[in-house]
N, C-alpha and C positions, 0 to 999 in steps of 0.2 A: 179222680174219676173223670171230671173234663178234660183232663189231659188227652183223653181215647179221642176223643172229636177231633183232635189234629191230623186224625189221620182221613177225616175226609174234606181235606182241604180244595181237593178237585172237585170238591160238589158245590163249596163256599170256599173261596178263597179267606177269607178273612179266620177262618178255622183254623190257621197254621199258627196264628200267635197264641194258641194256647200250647202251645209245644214249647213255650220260654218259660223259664221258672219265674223270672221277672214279672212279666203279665199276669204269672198266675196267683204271685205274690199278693202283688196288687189288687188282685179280685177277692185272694182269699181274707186281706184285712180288712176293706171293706163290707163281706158279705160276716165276718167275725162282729164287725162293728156296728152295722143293721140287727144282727140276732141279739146281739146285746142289747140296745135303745129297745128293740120290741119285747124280748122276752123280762127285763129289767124290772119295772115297773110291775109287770105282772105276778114275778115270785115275789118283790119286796110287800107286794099287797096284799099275799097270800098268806108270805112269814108272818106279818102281823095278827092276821085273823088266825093262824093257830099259837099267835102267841111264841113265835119262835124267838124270843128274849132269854138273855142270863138267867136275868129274874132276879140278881143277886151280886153284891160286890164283892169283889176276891177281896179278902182282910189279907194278902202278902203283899198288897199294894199301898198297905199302912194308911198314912194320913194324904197321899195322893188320889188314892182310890175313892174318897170323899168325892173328888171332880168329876168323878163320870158316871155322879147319881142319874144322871141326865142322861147317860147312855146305857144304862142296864137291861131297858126293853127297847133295844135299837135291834132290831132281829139280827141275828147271823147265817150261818150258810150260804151266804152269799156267793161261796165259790160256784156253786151249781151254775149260777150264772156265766160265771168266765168259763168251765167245764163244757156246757149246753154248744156254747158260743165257739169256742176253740176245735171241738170234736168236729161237729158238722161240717164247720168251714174248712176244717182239713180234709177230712174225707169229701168235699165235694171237688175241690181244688187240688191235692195232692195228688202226685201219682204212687199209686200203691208197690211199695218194693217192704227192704225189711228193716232200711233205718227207718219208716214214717208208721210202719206198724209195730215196731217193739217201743217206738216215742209214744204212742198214743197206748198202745199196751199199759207201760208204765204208769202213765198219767191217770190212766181209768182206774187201774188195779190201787191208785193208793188216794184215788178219793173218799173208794169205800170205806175205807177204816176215818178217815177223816170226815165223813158223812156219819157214820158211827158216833164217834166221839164228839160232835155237835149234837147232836140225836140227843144221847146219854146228857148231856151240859145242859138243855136247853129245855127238853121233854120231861127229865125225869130229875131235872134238878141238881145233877151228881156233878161236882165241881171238879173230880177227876178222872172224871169219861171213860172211857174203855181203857182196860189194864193193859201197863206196859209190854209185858208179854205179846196181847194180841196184838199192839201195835208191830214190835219186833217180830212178828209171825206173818203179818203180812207184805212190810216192806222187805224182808230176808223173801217169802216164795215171790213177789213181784222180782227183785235180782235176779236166782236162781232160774227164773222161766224165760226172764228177760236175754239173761247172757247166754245162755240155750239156745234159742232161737241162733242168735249172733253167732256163736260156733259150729252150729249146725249148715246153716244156707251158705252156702258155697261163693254168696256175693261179701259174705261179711268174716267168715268164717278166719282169713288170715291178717285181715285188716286192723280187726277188734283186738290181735293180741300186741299189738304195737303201741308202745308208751311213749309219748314224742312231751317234751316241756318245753317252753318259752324259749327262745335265744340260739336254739341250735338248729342247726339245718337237717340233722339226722333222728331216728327215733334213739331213743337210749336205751331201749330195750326193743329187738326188734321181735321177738317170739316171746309173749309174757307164758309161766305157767299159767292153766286155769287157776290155780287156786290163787293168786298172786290178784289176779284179774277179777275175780269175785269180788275178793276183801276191799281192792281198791272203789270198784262200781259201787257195791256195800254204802262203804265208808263216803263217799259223792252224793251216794241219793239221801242217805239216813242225815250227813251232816248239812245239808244244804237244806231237807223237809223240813230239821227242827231252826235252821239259823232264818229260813222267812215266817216259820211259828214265830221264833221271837221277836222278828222285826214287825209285824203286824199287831202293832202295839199301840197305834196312832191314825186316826183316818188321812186313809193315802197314801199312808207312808210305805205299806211293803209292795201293793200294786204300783204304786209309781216306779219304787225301785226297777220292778221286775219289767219295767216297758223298756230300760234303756240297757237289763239285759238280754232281753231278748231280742233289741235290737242289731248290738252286737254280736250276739251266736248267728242273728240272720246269716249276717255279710259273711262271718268266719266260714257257716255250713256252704254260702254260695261257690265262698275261697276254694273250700277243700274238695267240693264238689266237679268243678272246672279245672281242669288238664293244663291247660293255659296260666290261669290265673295259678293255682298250685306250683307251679314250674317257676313262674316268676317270684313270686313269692319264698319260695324253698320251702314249701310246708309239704306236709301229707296229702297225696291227691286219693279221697277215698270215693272212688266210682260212686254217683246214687245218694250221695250225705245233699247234692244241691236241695233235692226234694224237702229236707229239713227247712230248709229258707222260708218257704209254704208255711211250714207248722209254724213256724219262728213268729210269721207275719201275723198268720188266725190269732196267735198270742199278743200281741200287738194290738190287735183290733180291739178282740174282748177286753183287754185289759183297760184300754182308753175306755170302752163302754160302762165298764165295770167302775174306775175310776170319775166317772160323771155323778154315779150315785153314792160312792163311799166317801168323796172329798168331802173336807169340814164343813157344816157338821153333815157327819155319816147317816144315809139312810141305813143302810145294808154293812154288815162286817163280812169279811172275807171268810174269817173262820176256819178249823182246820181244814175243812173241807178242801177249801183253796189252798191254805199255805205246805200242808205236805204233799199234796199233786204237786203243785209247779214246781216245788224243791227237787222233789224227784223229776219231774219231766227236764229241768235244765241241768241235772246233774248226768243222765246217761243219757243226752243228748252231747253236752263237752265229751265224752267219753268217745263215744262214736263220730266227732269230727276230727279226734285226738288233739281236745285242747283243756283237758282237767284241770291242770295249774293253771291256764290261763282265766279260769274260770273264779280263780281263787283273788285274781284281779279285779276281773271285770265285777264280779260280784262283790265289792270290798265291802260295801253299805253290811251286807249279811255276815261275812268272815269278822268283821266289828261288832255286830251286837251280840254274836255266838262268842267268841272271844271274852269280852264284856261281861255275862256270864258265868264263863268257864274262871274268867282269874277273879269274880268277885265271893265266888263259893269257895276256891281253893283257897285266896289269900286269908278268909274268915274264916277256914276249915285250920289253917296252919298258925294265924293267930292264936288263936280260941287253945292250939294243943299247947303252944309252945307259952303263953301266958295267961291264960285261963279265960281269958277273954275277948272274944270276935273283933277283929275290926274291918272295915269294908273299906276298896279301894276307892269306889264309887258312892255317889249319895243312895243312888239307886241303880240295879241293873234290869233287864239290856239297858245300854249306854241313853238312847233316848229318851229313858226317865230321868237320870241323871241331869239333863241338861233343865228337864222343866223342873226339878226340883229347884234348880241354879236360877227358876225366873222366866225361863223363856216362856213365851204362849206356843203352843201348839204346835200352829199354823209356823209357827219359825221354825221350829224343829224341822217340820217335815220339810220344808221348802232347801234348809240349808243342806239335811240329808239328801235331798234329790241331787243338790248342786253336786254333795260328793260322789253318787254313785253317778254323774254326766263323767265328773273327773276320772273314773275309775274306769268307767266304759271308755273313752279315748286314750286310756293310759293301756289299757288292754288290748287295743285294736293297733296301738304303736309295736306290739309285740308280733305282730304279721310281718311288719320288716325291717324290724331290728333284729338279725339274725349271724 
């Protein structure tokens, strides 16, 4: 919306540097990071007085779950906060095309159900919140309207069918089918919503994650954005994706915000609220800079505790058929219970995690020009 003011730079000169995505980066993770500190405080004082706590310890966290007696009325919905935080400061700082409206599209359309299913947890008690279904109903129409749009508007319409991976200088697919292109988006926002559900297991641990990727999607959306830098690079120049940089930052802000009060110990949990938006917001955001595998890097923290997981039900799924009884690869999954079964405290956990998702974001970003 500030962006418009560059255009009366002959009345103020100083007006023309909001016409840099750069400048407006910078305003919008700041003004992300203000709406945080202020509004912060205020929901976590509110969650309390309606009691927005579990109220209850999940019994599939066995004799672990003993340790967070101490967190069972630590409210949640916390995402509201990074949500509040992130929205405004995009819209006040971005300029409005159709990658920064189908990003924020996204983002809103899959808090509600994740607003929902804290609601359900927290209000009425229900330890398995809204049915799978409705979840699958909402992130399936958030897709379908998302990549709509994206086929329709004539700035994004031949860009979005192009499937570019890691290392090559060309797309691999230069005209995807729609229906090819669905499954894929799909299969980005649904697996990434539930891989920071699971990561969000630990105060800090899955917004820390998400600051260093969002800080890498910044620079990629800037990449792909700029003619210049794309050319150099050999990647995808998609006209319009710089404006993403903006959302990337607001993400940044809020989330350092957001991050001041969930660090150990947790005032605020993130809660679905937050972890299936942002899943979804940086899954069809990689998509639209055309960088989805590379996301699979950058995000390794989340591809690991989804993982994690996935082979600790399968291998106890195929034990259990093939000799009558489970065994587990893991002491516990996602993988960061595992480790504090093993002893560690917490706070190590998260910290070594963050170190690996630093590693994973610069392992990601070498993928720009190694081509």
């Amino acid at each position: 919306m500030l962006s418009y003011l560059s255009e009366f730079d002959h009345v103020f000169g100083p007006l023309r540097l909001l016409h840099y995505i750069t400048v407006r980066s910078v305003g919008a993770a700041i003004t992300a990071l203000f709406i945080g500190f202020v509004i912060g405080p205020i929901f976590i004082r509110r969650f309390r007085e309606l009691k927005f706590g579990h109220g209850y310890i999940d019994e599939r966290t066995g004799e672990l779950g003993a340790t967070y007696f101490d967190k069972k009325h630590t409210p949640t919905m916390g995402g509201l906060i990074i949500f509040v935080s992130v929205f405004f400061s995009a819209v006040l700082w971005a300029e409005p095309n159709v990658w920064t409206v189908v990003a924020l599209f996204v983002y809103t359309a899959l808090t509600v159900p994740g607003w929902r299913d804290d609601y359900l947890k927290v209000v009425h008690k229900n330890k398995d919140g809204i049915k799978s279904w409705e979840k699958i109903a909402w992130q399936t129409g958030a897709t379908v309207i998302a990549l709509g749009l994206l086929l329709w508007h004539p700035q994004s319409a031949a860009k979005i069918r192009e499937l570019w991976v890691p290392f090559l200088k060309t797309a691999v697919i230069p005209h995807m089918h729609w229906s090819l292109l669905l499954g894929l988006i799909y299969l980005w926002i649904v697996g990434f919503s539930n891989a920071i559900n699971l990561t969000d297991g630990l105060d800090g641990l899955a917004v820390g994650c998400t600051i260093t990727v969002a800080l890498v999607f910044g620079i990629m959306a800037y990449a792909a954005g700029n003619s210049i830098m794309a050319q150099y690079l050999l990647i995808s120049y998609v006209p319009g994706t710089g404006e993403l940089t903006v959302v990337c930052a607001s993400l940044i802000g809020a989330c350092m915000a957001f991050l001041w009060y969930n660090s150990h110990p947790a005032e605020v949990f993130m809660g679905d609220t937050g972890s299936l938006a942002l899943g979804g917001l940086i899954g069809v955001m990689a998509f639209m800079i055309h960088q989805p595998l590379t996301l699979v890097i950058v995000g390794g923290v989340f591809v690991m505790e989804a993982l994690s997981v996935i082979f600790q039900v399968g291998w106890f799924k195929y034990t259990r058929h093939r000799t009558g009884t489970g065994r587990r690869l893991f002491l516990m999954a996602p993988i960061h219970h595992h480790f504090q079964k093993k002893g560690w405290p917490e706070t190590k956990v998260v910290l070594r995690f963050w170190v690996l998702s630093l590693g994973f974001a610069l392992a990601g970003l070498a993928t720009l020009k190694l081509r």
